[in-house]
C-alpha positions in Angstrom: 59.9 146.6 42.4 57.3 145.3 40.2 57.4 148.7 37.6 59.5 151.5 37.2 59.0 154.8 38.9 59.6 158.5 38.3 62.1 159.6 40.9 59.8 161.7 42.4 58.5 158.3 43.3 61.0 156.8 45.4 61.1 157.7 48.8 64.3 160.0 49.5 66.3 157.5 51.9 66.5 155.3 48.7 67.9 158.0 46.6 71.7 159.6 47.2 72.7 162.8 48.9 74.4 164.6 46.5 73.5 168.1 48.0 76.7 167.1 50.1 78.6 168.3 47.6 76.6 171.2 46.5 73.2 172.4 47.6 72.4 173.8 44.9 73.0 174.4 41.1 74.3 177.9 42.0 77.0 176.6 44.5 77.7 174.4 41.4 78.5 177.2 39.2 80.5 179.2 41.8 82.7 176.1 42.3 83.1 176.2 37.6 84.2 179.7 37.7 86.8 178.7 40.5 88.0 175.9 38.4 88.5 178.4 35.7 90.6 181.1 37.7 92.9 177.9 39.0 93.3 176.7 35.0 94.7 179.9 34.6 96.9 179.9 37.4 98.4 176.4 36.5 98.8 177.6 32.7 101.6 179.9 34.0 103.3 177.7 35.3 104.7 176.1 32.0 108.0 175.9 31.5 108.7 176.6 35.1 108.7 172.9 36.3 113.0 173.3 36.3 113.4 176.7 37.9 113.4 175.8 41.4 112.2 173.1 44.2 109.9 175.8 45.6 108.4 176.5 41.9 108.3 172.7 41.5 106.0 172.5 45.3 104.1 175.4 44.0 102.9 173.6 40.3 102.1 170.3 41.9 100.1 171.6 44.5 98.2 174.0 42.4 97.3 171.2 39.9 95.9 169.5 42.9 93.6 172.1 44.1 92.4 172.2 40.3 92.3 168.7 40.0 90.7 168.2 43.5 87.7 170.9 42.6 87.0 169.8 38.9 86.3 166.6 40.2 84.1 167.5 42.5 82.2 170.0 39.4 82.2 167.0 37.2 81.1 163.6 39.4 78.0 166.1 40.8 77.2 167.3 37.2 77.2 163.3 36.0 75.6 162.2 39.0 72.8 164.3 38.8 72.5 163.5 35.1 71.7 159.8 35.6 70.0 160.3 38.2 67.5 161.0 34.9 69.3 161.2 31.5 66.2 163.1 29.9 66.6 166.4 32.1 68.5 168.3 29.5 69.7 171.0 32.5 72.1 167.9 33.5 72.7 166.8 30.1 74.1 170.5 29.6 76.0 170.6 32.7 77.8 167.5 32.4 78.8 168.8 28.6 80.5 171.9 30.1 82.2 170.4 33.4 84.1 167.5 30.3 84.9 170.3 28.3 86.2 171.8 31.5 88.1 168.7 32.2 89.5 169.3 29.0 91.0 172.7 29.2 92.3 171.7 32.7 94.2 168.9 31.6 95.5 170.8 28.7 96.8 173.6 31.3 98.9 170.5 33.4 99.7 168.6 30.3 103.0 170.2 30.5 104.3 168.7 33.9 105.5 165.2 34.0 107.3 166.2 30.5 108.9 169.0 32.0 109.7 166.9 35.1 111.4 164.5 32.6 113.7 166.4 31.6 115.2 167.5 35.3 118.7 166.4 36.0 117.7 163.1 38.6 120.4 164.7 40.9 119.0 168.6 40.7 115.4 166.5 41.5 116.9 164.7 44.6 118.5 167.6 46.1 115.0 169.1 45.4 113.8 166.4 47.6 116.1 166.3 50.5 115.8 170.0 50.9 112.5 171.6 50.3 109.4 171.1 52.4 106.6 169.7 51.2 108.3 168.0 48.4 108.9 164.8 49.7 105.1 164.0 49.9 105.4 163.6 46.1 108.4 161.4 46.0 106.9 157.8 44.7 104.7 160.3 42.4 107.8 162.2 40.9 109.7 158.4 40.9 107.2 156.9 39.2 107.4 159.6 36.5 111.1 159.5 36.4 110.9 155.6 35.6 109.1 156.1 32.1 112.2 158.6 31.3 114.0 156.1 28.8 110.6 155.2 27.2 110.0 159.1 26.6 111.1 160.5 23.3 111.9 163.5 22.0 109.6 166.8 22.7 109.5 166.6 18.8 108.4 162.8 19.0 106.3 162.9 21.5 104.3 165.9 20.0 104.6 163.8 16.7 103.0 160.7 18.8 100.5 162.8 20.6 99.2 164.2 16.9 99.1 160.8 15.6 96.8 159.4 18.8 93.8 160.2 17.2 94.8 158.3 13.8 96.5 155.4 16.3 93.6 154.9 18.2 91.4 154.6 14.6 90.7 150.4 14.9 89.9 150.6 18.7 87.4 153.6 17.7 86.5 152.1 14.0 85.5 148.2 15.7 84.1 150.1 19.1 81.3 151.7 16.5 80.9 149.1 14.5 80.1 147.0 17.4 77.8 149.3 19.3 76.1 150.7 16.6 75.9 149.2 13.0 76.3 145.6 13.8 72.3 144.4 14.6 71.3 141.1 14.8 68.3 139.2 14.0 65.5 137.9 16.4 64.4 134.8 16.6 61.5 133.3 18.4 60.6 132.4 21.9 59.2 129.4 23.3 55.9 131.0 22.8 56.7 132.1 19.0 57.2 135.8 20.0 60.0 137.3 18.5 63.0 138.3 20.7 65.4 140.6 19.0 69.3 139.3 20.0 71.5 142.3 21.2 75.3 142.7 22.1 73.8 142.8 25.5 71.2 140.5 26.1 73.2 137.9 24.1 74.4 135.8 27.4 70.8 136.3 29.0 69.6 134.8 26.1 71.7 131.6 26.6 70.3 131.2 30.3 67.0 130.8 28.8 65.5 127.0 29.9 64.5 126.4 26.7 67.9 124.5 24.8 66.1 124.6 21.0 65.9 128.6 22.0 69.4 128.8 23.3 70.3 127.1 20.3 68.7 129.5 17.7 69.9 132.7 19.7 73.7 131.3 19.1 73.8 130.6 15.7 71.7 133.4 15.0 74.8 135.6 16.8 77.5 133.8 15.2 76.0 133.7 11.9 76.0 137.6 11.8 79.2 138.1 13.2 80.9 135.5 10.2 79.6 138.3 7.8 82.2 140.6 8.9 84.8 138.1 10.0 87.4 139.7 7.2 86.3 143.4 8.2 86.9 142.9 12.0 90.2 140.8 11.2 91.6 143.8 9.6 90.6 146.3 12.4 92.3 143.7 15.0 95.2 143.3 12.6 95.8 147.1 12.7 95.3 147.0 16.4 98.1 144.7 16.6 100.0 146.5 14.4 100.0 149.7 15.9 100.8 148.1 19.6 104.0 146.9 17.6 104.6 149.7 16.4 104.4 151.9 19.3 106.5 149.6 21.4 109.4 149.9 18.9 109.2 153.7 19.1 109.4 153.3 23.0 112.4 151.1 23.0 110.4 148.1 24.5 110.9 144.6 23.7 107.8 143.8 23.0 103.9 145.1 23.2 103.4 143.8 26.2 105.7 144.7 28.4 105.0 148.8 27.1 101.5 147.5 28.5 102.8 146.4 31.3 105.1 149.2 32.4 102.6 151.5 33.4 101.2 150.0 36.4 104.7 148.8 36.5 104.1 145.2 36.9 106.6 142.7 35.7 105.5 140.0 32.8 106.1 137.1 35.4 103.1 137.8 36.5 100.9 137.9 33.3 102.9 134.2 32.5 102.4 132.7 36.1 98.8 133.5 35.5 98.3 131.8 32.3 100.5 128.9 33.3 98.8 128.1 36.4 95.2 128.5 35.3 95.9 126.0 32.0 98.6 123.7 34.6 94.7 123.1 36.1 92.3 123.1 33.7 90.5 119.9 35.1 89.0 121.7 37.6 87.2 123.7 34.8 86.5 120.5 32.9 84.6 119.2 36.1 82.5 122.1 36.1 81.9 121.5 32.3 81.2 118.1 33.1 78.8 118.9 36.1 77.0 121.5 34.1 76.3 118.4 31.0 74.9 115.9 33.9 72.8 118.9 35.6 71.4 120.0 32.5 70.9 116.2 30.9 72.2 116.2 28.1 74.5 113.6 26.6 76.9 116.5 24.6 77.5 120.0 26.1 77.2 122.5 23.3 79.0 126.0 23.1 74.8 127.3 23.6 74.9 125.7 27.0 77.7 127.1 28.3 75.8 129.8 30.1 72.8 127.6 31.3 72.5 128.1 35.3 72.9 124.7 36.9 70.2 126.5 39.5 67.0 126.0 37.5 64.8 127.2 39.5 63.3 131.0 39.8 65.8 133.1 41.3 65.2 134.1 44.7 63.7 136.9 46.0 66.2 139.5 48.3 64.4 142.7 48.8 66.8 145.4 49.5 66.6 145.7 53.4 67.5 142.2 53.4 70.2 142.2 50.9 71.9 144.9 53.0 71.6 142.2 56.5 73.2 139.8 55.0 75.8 142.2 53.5 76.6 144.3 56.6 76.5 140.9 58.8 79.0 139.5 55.9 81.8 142.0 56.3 82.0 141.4 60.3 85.5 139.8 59.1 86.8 142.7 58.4 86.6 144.1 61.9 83.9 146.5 63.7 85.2 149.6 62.0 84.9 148.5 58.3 81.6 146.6 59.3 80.0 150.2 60.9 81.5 152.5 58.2 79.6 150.3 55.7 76.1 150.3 57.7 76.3 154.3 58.7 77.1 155.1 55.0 73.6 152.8 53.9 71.8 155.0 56.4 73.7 157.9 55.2 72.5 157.6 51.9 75.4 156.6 49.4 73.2 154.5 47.6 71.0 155.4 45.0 68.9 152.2 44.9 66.0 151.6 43.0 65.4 151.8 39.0 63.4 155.2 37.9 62.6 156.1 34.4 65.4 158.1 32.8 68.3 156.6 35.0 71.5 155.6 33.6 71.6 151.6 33.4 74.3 149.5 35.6 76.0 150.4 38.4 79.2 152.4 39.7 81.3 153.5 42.8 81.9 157.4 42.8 82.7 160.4 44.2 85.4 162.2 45.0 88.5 162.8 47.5 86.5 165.5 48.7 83.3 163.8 49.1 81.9 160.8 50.7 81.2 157.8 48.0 78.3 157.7 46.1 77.0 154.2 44.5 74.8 154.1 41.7 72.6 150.9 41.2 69.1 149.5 39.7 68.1 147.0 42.4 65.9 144.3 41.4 65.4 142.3 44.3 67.2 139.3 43.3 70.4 137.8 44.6 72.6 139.3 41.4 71.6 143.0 42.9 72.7 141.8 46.3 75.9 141.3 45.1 76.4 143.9 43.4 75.8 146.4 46.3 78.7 144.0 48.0 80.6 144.6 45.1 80.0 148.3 44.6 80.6 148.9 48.4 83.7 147.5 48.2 84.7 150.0 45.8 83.5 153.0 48.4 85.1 151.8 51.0 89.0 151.3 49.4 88.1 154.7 48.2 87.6 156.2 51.9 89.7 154.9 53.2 92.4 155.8 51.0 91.2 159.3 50.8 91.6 159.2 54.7 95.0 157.8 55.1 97.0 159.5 51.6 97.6 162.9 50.3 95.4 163.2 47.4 98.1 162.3 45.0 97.4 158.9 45.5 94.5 158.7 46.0 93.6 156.6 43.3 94.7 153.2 42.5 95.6 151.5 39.6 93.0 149.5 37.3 95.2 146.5 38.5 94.1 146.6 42.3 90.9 148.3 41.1 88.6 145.3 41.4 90.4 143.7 44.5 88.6 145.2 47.3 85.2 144.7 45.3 86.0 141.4 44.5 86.7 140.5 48.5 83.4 141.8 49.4 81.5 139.1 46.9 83.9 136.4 48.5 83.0 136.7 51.9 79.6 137.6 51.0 79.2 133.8 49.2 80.8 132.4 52.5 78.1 134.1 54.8 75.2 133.0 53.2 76.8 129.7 52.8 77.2 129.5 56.2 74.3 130.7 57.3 70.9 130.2 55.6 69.5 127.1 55.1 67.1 126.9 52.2 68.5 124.5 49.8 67.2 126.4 46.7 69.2 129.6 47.7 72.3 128.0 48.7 71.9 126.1 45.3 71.9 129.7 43.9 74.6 131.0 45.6 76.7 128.2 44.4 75.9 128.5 40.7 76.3 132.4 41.2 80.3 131.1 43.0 80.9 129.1 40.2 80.5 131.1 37.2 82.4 133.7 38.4 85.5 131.5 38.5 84.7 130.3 35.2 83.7 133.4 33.7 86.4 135.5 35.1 89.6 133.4 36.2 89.7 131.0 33.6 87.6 132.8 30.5 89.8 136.4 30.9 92.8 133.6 31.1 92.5 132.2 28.0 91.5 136.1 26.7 95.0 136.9 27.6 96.5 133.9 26.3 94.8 134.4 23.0 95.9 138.1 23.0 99.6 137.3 23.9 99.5 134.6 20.9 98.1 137.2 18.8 100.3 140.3 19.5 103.8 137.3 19.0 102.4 137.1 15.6 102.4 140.5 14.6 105.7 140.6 16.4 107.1 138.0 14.0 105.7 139.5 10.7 102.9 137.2 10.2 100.3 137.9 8.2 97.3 137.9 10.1 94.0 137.0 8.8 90.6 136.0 10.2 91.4 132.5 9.4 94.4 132.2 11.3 92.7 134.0 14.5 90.3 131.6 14.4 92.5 128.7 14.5 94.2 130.0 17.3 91.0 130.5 19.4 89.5 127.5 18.5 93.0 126.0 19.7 92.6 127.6 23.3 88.6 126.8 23.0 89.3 122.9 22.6 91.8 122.9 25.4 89.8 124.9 28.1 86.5 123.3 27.5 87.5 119.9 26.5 84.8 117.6 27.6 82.4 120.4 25.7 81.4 119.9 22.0 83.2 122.9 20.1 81.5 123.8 17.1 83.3 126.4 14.0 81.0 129.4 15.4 82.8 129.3 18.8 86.1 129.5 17.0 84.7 133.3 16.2 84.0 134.8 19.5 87.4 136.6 19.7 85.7 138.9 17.1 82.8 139.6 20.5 85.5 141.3 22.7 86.0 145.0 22.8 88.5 144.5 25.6 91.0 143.3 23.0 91.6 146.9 21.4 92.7 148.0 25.3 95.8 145.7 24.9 96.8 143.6 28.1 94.4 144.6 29.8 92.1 141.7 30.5 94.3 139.4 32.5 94.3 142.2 34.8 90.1 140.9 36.0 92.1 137.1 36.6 94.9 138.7 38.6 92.1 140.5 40.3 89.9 138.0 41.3 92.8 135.7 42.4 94.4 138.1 44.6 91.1 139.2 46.4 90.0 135.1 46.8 93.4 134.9 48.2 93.3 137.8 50.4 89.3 136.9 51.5 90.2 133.2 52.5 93.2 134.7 54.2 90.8 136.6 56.5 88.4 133.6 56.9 91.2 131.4 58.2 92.9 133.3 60.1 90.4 136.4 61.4 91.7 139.3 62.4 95.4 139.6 61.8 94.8 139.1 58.3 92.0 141.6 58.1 94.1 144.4 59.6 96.7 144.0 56.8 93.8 143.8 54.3 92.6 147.1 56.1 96.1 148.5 55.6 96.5 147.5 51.8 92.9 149.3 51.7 95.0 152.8 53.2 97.5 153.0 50.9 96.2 154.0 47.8 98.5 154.2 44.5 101.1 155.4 47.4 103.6 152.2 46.2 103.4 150.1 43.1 100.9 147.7 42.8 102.6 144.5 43.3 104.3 146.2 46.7 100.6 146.9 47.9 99.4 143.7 47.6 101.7 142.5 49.8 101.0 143.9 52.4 97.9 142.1 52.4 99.7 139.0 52.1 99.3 138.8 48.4 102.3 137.8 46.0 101.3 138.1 42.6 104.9 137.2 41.0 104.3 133.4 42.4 101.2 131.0 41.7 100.4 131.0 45.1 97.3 133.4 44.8 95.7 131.9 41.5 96.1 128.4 43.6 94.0 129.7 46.2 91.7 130.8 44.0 91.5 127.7 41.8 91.4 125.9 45.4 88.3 127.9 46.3 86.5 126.8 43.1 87.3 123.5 43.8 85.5 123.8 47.1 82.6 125.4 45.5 82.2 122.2 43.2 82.3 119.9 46.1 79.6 121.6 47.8 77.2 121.6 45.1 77.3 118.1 44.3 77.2 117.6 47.9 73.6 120.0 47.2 73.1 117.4 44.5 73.0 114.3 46.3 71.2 116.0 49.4 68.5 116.4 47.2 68.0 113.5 45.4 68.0 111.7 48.8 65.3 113.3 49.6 
């Protein structure tokens, strides 16, 4: 779309149907105060959790009805806020359904500690006996696991107090970086000036032009190295307080306390980074491909992000973007492939740009509900794939909400991206099946390949920098700015060897926010491994491997990650996944210098 509408614009099968979930702002309101009588309801329940199994049924299925309603109050008030982000009626809304969400949480906040502190025995009996109860048992396991990681009430409450003062660096660098730290602009090819921001700076270092790409990154860098000592010191305490915190928690070390939530062994975090820098070359032919592409007799940290498709990006309207996406998910069987056309005609997309709407794009809904997918689609093949991506998302979501109670129907951020993730893959092997024109495929390709580099091997070396780090601060090193540069540039030099590495690139740890969320971003390599795994799995071998995928899809948080997984096949605690992904990329690399040799025979 060529400009940007007012919603009243855009034709209503383009927009989403959130008066499913209410038809009006009245029905809304009715559904706020009933949130309210259940808060009160679950508030006397405190200190109950131990009386008896049937109390025990009565608590956890009350915070369910509160929990299963507010989230239905909360995702409509949201929703209908970016659907336009200027109407203030929204605005106000969404303010009162999070300060809902507050109180509510607050009311429950007493469980799992209570349930903590239940004889194991009392809680099996509990089990074996009462009706109802034995839905919740991997819930109230998963609970009783973290027991000799729980403190005392009067530490805990100590902890909770402090989370506010703990949480300080993640909160002091998150401002710093979203709102005081500007950067200059510098000019265009045309001498107009283009202001850099934290998020056009990659777009920037697509441009054509190499002098430009050149000026946005030292431009970038340069203002980042004025703060270089400030941001070490925030990191520093980030590190600190992760060590500090695992002590408290009788861990051995940061990482594993990050790791025992989604309960997933460190194996796999090591396998990861072993196995992505045990194959390295395959990143250095890419490297290598991207200097001969491009022309250039050094590749420089600025070129890093240059497509290797030069040409103008395709045009995919929408209608056609959702073809090739429905025809791509045929893999996955008739009844994934029909679910996903009937909810495009059902309206879970909200497609096009308007002014006012919230940026990006997003899965929601609720158990309750069917999914909802916000987007901005700009006819182009990035938009494409995000619908893939997003409608991945929708459909893990029903069908979990189908098969599982609504205590798990969520999943952990670790499987989060898998389904998604699947969708792109066998999107990329449709198209590269089936169209023909040369410049597209060439797109597709380039589109392939930076997603292995930017997300399997990049998010790699994240967590291999962040490991290093947090060892460290676990051996009372004094950390500096200086020394987290050396140990980035270290990592740089080894990943993107045939690159020139300049003293600005050793910096760019100082660029991630993800850092102050520790462990957390090998979780996007683990991620995109398991889902090329599980996607090439399907590809090769059709249909029994798509009704295990289908089955994973089912289960919901109802096992631990690492159990669900393999039940599509997927075992993340051998290299066997991250192979198939490396494998995968290798492929992708063939077939565009393939692409490359095509056309210059031409």
């Amino acid at each position: 779309m060529s400009e940007v509408l007012t919603r009243d614009d855009i034709e209503e099968e383009y927009k989403w149907s959130l008066e499913s979930i209410y038809p009006d702002d009245e029905a809304w309101e009715s559904d706020f105060e009933a949130v309210e009588g259940l808060i009160d309801e679950m508030g006397s329940f405190e200190g109950r959790v131990s009386e008896s199994g049937d109390t025990l049924l009565d608590i956890l299925q009350t915070r369910e009805r509160l929990y299963r309603k507010l989230s239905m109050v909360v995702s409509f008030a949201r929703m209908r806020w970016d659907e336009d982000t200027r109407r203030e009626r929204y605005q106000a809304l969404t303010s009162r359904s999070k300060r809902l969400s507050a109180r509510a949480q607050s009311a429950a906040s007493f469980v799992e500690p209570e349930l903590q502190q239940l004889d194991p025995e009392i809680l099996e009996d509990w089990l074996d006996t009462i009706d109802g109860l034995a839905t919740y048992e991997h819930y109230l396991d998963d609970v009783m696991r973290q027991r000799p990681h729980t403190r005392s009430a009067e530490v805990e409450q100590l902890l909770a107090d402090l989370s506010d003062v703990l949480g300080a660096s993640g909160d002091i660098y998150s401002m710093f970086h979203n709102a005081d730290l500007k950067f200059p602009t510098v000019e265009d090819t045309d001498g107009e000036p283009v202001e850099i921001t934290q998020s056009n700076f990659t777009t920037l270092l697509k441009d054509p032009d190499r002098s430009f790409r050149h000026d946005v990154y030292d431009a970038y860098f340069d203002r980042w190295g004025e703060f270089r000592n400030t941001v070490a010191t925030a990191f520093r305490h980030n590190l600190e307080r992760e060590r500090t915190l695992s002590q408290a928690r009788d861990f051995d070390s940061a990482r594993q306390m990050n790791l025992f939530g989604p309960n997933v062994p460190t194996v796999v975090y090591d396998r990861l980074v072993e196995t992505v820098e045990g194959n390295l070359e395959v990143l250095h032919r890419h490297v290598e491909l991207k200097r001969d592409v491009l022309g250039v007799d050094d590749l420089q940290m600025w070129d890093i992000y240059a497509p290797l498709a030069s040409d103008d990006d395709p045009t995919v309207e929408y209608q056609d973007a959702t073809h090739h996406v429905i025809d791509s998910l045929g893999l996955l069987g008739e009844d994934y492939q029909s679910r996903v056309a009937t909810g495009i005609e059902s309206r879970w997309v909200d497609v096009y740009e308007n002014r006012g709407k919230r940026g990006g794009a997003y899965s929601g809904g609720t158990y309750d509900t069917q999914p909802f997918i916000l987007m901005n689609y700009q006819d182009d093949i990035s938009s494409m794939y995000t619908l893939a991506h997003e409608l991945g998302h929708s459909l893990h979501s029903e069908f979990t909400s189908e098969e599982q109670p609504y205590v798990y129907s969520h999943y952990s951020i670790f499987i989060a991206e898998v389904a998604s993730t699947v969708n792109e893959v066998l999107l990329t092997h449709h198209l590269l099946e089936t169209v023909d024109d040369p410049t597209f495929q060439r797109h597709i390709l380039d589109q392939a390949l930076e997603r292995y580099r930017g997300v399997l091997y990049r998010q790699t070396l994240f967590a291999d920098f962040e490991q290093q780090a947090h060892r460290l601060a676990a051996e009372g090193e004094a950390i500096t700015a200086d020394q987290l540069d050396e140990v980035f540039f270290d990592l740089k030099s080894t990943y993107y060897e045939p690159a020139v590495l300049d003293d600005h690139i050793a910096m760019e740890w100082m660029r991630i926010p993800h850092f102050y969320r520790p462990f957390y971003v090998f979780q996007y390599s683990t991620g995109i491994s398991a889902a090329v795994a599980i996607a090439k799995d399907i590809i090769e071998r059709g249909e029994p491997a798509a009704q295990n995928y289908i089955e994973f899809l089912g289960l919901g948080s109802s096992q631990y990650p690492l159990d669900l997984l393999e039940t599509a096949g997927v075992d993340m605690t051998t290299s066997a996944p991250i192979e198939s992904a490396i494998d995968v990329y290798r492929e992708r690399l063939d077939q565009f210098e393939t692409a490359i040799e095509a056309e210059s025979s031409r």
